[in-house]
N, C-alpha and C positions, 0 to 999 in steps of 0.2 A: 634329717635335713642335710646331714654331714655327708651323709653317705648318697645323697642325690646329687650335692653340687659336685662328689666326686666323677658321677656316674656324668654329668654335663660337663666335664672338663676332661675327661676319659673320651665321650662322646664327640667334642669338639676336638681334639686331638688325631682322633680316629680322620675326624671329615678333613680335615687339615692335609694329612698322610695322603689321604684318596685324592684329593684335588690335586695335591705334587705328582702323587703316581701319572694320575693322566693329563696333566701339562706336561710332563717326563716324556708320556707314551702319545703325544700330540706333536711333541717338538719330534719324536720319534719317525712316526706319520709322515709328516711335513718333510722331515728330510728324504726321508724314504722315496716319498711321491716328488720331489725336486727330481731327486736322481734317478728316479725312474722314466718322469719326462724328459730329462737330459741324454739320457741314454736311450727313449726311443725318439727322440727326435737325431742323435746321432748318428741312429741304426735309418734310419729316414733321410738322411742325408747320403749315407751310403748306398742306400739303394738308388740314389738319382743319382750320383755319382756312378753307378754301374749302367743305369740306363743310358747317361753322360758317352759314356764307353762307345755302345755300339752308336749312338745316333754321330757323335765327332767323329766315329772312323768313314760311315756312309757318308757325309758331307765332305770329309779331307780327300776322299776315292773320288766323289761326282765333281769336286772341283778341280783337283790335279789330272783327274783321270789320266794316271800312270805316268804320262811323260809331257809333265807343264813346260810351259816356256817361263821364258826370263821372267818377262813381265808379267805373267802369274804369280812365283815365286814372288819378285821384288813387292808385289801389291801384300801379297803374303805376310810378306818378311815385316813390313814396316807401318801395317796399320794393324793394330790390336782388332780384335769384333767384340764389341758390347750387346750381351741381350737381356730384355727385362722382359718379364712374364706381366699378362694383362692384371694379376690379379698383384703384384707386386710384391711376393713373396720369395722372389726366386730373381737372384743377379748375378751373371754369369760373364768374366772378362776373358779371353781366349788370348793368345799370344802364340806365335811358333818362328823359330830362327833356325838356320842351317846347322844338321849336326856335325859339318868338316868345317866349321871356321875358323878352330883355335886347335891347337897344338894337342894329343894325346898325353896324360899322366902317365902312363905305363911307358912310354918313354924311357922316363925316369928311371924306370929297373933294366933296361936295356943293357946291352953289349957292347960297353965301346970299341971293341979287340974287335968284334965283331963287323968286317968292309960292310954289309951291306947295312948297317943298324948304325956305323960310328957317326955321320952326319945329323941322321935324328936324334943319338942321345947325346951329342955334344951339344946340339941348339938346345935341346929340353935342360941340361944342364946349366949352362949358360944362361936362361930365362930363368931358371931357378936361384941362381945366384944375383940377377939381377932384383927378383922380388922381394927374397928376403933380406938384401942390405938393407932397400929401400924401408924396410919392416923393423929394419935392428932387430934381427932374431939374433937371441943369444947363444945357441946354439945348434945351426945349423948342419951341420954334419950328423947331429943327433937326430933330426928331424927327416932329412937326407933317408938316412939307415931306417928310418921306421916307413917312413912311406915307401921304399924299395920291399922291405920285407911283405908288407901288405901287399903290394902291387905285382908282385914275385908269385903269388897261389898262396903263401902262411895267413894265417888266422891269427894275431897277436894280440895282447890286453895286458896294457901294465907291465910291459913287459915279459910277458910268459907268453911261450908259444904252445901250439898245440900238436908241434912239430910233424905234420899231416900237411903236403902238400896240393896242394886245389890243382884243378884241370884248367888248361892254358887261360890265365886271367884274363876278365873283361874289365878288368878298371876299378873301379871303386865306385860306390854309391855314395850320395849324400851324408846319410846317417853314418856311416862306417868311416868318411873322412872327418870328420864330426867328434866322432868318440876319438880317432887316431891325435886327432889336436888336441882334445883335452886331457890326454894321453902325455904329450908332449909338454906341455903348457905344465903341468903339477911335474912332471919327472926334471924339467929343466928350469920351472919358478919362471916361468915368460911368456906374459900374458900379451905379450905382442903378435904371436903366433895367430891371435885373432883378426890382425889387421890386414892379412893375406886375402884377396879377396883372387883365387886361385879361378874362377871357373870367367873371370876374362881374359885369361890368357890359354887356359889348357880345358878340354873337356875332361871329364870324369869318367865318362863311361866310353869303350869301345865295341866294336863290333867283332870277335872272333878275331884270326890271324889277319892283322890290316894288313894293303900293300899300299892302299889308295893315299892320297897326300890332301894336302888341303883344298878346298872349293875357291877356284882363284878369282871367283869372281863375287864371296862372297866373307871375304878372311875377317875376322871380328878387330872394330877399331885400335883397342888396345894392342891387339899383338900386331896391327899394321904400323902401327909408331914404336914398338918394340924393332920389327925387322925390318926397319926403312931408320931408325936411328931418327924419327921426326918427333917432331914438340905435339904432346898429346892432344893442347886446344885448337891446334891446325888438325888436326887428324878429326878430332868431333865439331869439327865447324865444317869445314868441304870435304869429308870424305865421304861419299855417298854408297853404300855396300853394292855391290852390284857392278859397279863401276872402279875396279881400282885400277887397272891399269890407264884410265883417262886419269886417273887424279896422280899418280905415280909421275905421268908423263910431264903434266901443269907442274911436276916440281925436279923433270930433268932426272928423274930416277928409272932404272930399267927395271920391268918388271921381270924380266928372263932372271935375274940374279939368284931367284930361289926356282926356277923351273924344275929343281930336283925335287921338291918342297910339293910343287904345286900339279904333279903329273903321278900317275894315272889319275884321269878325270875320277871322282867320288861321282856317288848315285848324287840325281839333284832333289831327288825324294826324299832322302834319308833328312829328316827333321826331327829337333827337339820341342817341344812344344808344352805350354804349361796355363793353369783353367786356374782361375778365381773365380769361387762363389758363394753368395750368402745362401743359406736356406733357411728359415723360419729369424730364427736367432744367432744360430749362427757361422764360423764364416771357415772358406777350407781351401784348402790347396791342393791342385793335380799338379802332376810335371806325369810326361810317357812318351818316350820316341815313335817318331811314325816311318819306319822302314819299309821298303818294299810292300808297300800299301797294310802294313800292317801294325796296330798298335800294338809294343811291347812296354813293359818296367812300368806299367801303368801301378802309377802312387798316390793314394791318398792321405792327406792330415788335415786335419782342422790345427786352424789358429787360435793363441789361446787368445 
């Protein structure tokens, strides 16, 4: 009798074990199949994001087709395109702004010795030190020297370089200004460095050896109340992009003042442009320049 209730308490024991194992190898499953439909609904998102690709380049060619006018652009510039698929699974917000609005970062590593470079990187200097007072960065000149080094062709992290010079820089990417500031932020304990909001006043990326100056008819608000020394809510209340020299004029300001600034004419093609959209579940970000009829730095992420 002894030896049977052992054999039903051995037996129960056993069932016990088996039941954990496979809720063990259930929660196993489960996760497994989450992250398996996470990841191919991801991979599914990036493929429409590629399909994305060529169909925005065919549409941005039939509607610029090469050399738009103003009011192209300007319709362009200032109304987003919202599209929603019939079936409701798919939301897409388009946006695209002029790539010469705002000042070059690579600037910044320029030559001031240099006559034909000293005007550009004294104003890029200048706006710099304008930004980060307004920031209370506490160590500026630190921050200064890292961005120069990166912007220069080095590869730096934490301070180590990889002491291997790059071929004539394009600027810096997002992600890459990104790590440089958190870079910054832990080496110098100033977590202000975050409040820099850099990409309205200077772009990030260039194009190869610029000569071109800014699109004077399309200069981004912030840096028109930088170099006109105007009060910024006048500047986002009547400055209409497109039009600055009529708005310059309503305030007795000469627009020839940066003419050095604003000559040779840029392509008026040359666009930055950036895609919002949901698919299934969930939600992603493109940014890709549209040059010379052609998309490049085409980027994707998802948000988390």
């Amino acid at each position: 009798m002894n030896g049977a209730k052992k054999r039903k308490g051995v037996t129960l024991l056993i069932t016990l074990s088996v039941i954990a194992v496979m809720l063990a190898l259930v929660g196993i499953l489960m996760g497994t199949l989450s992250s398996a439909r996470a990841h191919a609904a991801h991979n599914s998102a990036l493929l429409q994001a590629d399909l994305l690709r060529n169909d925005v380049s065919r549409l941005l060619d039939r509607y610029l087709k090469g050399h738009p006018s103003k009011e192209t652009l300007s319709t362009l510039y200032s109304t987003p395109l919202t599209l929603v698929s019939k079936e409701g699974d798919f939301t897409l917000t388009a946006s695209c702004k002029p790539f010469y609005d705002r000042i070059p970062l690579k600037w910044l590593a320029g030559n001031r010795e240099d006559p034909k470079q000293r005007r550009q990187v004294l104003l890029a200097l200048d706006l710099f030190e304008r930004i980060t007072d307004e920031a209370q960065i506490k160590d500026p000149d630190l921050l200064l020297e890292m961005l120069r080094t990166t912007l220069s062709g080095r590869h730096e992290r934490f301070g180590i370089s990889d002491g291997f010079r790059r071929k004539q820089s394009l600027g810096i990417d997002r992600r890459s200004l990104q790590n440089l500031l958190e870079d910054y932020r832990f080496s110098a304990d100033d977590p202000n460095v975050y409040r820099i909001e850099w990409e309205r006043y200077f772009r990030l990326r260039s194009l190869g050896k610029e000569t071109v100056g800014l699109d004077s008819d399309y200069v981004a608000p912030a840096l028109v109340a930088y170099l006109y020394d105007l009060d910024s809510n006048v500047v986002k209340e009547d400055y209409i992009p497109g039009k600055l020299k009529d708005f310059l004029k309503t305030l007795g300001e000469d627009s020839r003042r940066y003419r050095w600034l604003f000559s040779p004419a840029p392509s008026k093609s040359a666009m930055d442009c950036r895609l919002n959209y949901s698919f299934r579940e969930g939600q992603y970000n493109v940014s890709f320049l549209y040059v010379n009829r052609r998309i490049e730095d085409f980027d994707v992420q998802a948000t988390p």
